[in-house]
C-alpha positions in Angstrom: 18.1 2.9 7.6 18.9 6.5 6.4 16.1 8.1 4.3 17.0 7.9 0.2 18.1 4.0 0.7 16.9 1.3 -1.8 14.5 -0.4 0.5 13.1 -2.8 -2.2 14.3 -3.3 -5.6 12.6 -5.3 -8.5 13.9 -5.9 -12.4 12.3 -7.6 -15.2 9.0 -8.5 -13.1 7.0 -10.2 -15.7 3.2 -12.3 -15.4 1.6 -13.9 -18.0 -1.9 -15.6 -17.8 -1.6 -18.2 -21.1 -1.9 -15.5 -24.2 -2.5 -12.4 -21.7 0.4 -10.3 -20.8 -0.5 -8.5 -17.0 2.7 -7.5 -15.6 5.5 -7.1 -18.5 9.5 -6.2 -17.4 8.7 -4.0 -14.8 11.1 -2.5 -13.0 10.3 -1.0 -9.7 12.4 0.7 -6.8 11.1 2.4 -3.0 13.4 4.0 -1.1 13.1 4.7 2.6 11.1 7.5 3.4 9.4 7.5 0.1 5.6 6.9 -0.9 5.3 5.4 -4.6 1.8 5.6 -6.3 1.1 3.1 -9.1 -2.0 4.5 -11.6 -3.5 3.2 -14.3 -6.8 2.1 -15.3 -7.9 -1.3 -15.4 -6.3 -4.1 -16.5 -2.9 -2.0 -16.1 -1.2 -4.5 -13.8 -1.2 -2.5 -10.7 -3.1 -5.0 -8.1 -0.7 -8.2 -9.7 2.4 -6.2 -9.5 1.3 -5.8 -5.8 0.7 -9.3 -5.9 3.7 -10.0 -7.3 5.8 -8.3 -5.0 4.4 -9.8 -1.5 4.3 -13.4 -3.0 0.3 -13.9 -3.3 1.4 -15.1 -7.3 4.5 -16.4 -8.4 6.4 -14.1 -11.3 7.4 -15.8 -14.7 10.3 -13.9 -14.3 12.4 -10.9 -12.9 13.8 -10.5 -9.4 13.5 -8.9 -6.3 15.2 -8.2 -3.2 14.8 -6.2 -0.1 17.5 -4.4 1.3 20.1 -5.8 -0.8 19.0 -9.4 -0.4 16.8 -11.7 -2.4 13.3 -11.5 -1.6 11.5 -14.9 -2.8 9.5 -17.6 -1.5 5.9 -17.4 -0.2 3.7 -14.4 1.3 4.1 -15.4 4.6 8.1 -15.4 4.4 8.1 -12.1 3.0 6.0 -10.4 5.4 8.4 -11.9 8.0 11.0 -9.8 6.0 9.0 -6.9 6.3 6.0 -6.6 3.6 2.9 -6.1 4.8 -0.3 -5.1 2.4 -3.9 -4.3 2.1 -6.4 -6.1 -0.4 -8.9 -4.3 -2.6 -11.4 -6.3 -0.6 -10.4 -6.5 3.0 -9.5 -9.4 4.0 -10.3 -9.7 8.0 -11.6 -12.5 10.0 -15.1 -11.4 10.1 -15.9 -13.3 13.7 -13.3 -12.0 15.4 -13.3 -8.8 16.8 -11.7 -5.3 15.9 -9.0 -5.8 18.7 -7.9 -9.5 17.3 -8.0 -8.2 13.9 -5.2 -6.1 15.1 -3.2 -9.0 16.9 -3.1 -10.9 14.2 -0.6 -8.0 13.0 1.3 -8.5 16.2 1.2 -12.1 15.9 3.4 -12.0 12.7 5.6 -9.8 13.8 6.5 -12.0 16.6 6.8 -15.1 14.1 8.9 -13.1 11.8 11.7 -13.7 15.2 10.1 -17.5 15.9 13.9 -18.1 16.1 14.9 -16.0 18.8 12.1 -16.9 20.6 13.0 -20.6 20.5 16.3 -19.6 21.4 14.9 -17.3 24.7 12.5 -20.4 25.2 15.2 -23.1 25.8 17.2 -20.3 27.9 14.3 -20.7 30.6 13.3 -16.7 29.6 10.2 -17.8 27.2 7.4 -15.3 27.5 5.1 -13.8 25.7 4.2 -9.7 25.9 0.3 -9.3 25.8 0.4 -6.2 27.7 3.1 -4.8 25.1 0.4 -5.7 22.4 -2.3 -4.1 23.4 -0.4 -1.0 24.3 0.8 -1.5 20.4 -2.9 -1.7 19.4 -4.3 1.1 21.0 -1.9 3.2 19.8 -2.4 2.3 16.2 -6.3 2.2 17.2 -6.1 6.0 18.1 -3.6 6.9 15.7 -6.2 5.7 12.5 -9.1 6.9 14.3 -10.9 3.2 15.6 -12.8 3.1 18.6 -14.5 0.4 20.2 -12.1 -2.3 19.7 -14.6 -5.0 21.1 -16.9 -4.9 18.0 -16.5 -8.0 15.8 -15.4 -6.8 12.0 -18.6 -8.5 10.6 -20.1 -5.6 12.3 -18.2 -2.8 10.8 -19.1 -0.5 7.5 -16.7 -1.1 4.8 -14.7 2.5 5.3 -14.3 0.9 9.0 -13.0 -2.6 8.0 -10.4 -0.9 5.4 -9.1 1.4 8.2 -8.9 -1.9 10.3 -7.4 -3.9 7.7 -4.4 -1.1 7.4 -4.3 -1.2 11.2 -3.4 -4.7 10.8 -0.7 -4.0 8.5 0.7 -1.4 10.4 0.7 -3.3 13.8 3.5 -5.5 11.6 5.6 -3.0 11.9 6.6 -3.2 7.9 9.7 -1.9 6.2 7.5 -1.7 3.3 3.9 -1.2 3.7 1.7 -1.9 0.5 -1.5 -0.1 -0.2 -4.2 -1.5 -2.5 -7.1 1.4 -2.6 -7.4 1.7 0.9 -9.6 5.0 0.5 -12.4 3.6 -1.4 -16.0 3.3 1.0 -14.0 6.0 3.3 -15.9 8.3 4.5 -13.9 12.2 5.0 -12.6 12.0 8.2 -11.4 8.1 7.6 -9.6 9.4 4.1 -7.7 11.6 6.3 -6.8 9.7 8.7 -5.4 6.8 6.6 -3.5 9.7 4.5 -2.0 11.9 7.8 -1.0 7.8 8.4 0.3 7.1 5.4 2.6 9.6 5.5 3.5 9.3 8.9 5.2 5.9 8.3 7.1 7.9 5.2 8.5 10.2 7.9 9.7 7.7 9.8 11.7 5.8 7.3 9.6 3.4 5.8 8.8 3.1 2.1 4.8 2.6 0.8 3.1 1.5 -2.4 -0.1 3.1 -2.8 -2.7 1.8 -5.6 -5.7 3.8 -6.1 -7.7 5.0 -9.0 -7.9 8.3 -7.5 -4.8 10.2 -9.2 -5.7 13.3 -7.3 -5.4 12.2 -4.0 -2.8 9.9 -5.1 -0.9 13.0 -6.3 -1.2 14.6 -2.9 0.5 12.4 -1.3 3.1 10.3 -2.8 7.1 11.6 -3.9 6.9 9.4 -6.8 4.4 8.1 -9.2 4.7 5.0 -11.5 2.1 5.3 -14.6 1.0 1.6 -15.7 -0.2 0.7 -19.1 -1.4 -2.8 -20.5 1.5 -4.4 -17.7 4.0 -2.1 -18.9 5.8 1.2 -17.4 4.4 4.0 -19.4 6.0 7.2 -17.2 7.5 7.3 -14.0 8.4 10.7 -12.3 7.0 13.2 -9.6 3.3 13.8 -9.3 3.7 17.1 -11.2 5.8 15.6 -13.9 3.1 12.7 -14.4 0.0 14.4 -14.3 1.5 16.8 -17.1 3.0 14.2 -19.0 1.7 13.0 -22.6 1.4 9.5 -21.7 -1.0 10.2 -19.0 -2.9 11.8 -20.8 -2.7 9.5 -23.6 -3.4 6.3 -21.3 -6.7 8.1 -19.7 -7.9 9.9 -23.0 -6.5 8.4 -25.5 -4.4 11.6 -27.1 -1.5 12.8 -26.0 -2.6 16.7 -26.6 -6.5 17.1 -28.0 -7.0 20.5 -27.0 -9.3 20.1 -23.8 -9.0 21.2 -20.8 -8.5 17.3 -18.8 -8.7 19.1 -15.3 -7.3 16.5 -12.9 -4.1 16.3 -15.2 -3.4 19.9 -15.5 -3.3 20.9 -12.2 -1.1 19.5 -9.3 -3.5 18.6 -6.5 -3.7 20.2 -3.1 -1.8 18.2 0.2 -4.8 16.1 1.8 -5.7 17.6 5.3 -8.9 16.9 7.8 -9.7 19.9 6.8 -10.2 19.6 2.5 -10.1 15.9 2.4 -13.6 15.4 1.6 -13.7 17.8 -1.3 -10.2 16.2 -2.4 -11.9 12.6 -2.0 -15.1 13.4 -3.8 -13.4 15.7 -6.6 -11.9 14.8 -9.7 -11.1 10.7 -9.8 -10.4 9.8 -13.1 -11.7 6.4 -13.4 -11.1 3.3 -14.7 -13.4 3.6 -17.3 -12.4 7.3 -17.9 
């Protein structure tokens, strides 16, 4: 996998609800090594295009493929492909605790080769690798900042259980990891942490889709940005090139040029670092209802 390579590819991804028109002919590439943000306020089709994409809803129309071969059928076949994803809400088993959170990432990555492992099986050379898996854990543990894996996640403040919940996805070992506001109830030092991540899995090859409603942050960190509007691809460039561009302004104030001074879109916003991630975090988010 060389960085610069297609990774996934979608055309003509469409979803209608009856009259409503969420996601309309939307065209979408990540390339290894690349982090894609998707903006847009609300209602722009950014959560079902994620959606979409790992199978959770079935598209009217338009196609996909992941490393130059189909991608279809249901969540759980993708993410054996190599999709994994965060929800708005996180989704973790709430009575089990932070550790088996984390295996259950493991556990698909294993099933994504249920296969091979038949095949080892009936070779006499069956076996499972606990030791393997909890070396994967705690590495992932350490690397996102989460300590005391024997807490169950019922237990845990919501900035913990979304830094838990992308611990999960990463312990999948994705080819494309998807990201649906995985800052929001994160405290400084979580924000950083899931960012010096995110970009860590850029680095080594891997693309990401990152939702959020924070364009500045968002802006720090990805290579690309995809503009929504109404289900529909209003811009797509750089950070630089987005923020600065009449549609995003348009989409978040309604005018392409009124004369004011929008802040947030007229500047290009500072790398996020432990250091200035809290200011970055709490500064300008232009909102959904901005």
């Amino acid at each position: 996998m060389t960085a610069g390579d297609v990774l996934l590819s979608g055309r003509g991804i469409s979803k209608r609800y009856g009259g409503v028109v969420a996601v309309d002919s939307v065209d979408v590439d990540v390339a290894a090594g690349e982090i894609l943000g998707l903006v847009g306020p609300n209602g722009a089709g950014k959560t079902t295009l994620v959606d979409l994409i790992c199978g959770a809803q079935e598209a009217d129309a338009g196609t996909l493929s992941l490393q130059g071969r189909p991608l279809d059928g249901p969540s759980s076949r993708r993410a054996h492909r190599g999709l994994a994803r965060t929800f708005q809400h996180p989704q973790l088993a709430l009575s089990l605790t932070v550790a088996e959170n984390l295996q259950v990432g493991r556990a698909a990555r294993r099933n994504s080769r249920f296969g091979r492992m038949i095949v080892s099986g009936l070779a006499g050379i069956f076996r499972t690798e606990p030791a393997d898996d909890l070396r994967d854990i705690e590495t992932v543990a350490a690397e996102l900042g989460i300590t005391r894996l024997e807490r169950r996640a019922d237990a845990l403040t919501l900035g913990e259980q979304r830094l838990v919940e992308v611990g999960r996805a990463l312990c999948q070992e994705p080819l494309v990891l998807l990201l649906d506001e995985p800052f929001a109830g994160s405290d400084a030092e979580s924000l950083a942490g899931i960012a010096d991540i995110i970009r860590s899995v850029r680095d080594r090859g891997h693309g990401v889709i990152l939702v959020d409603h924070n364009v500045d942050l968002v802006a720090s960190l990805v290579d690309r940005m995809m503009l929504l509007e109404s289900g529909r691809v209003a811009f797509v460039g750089t950070a630089e090139e987005c923020l600065a561009s009449d549609e995003m302004r348009r989409v978040y104030f309604g005018a392409a040029d009124d004369g004011r001074d929008h802040g947030v879109l007229r500047r290009t916003a500072e790398a996020v670092t432990p250091s200035n991630a809290g200011p970055t975090a709490s500064g300008a988010q232009v909102a959904a209802d901005a």
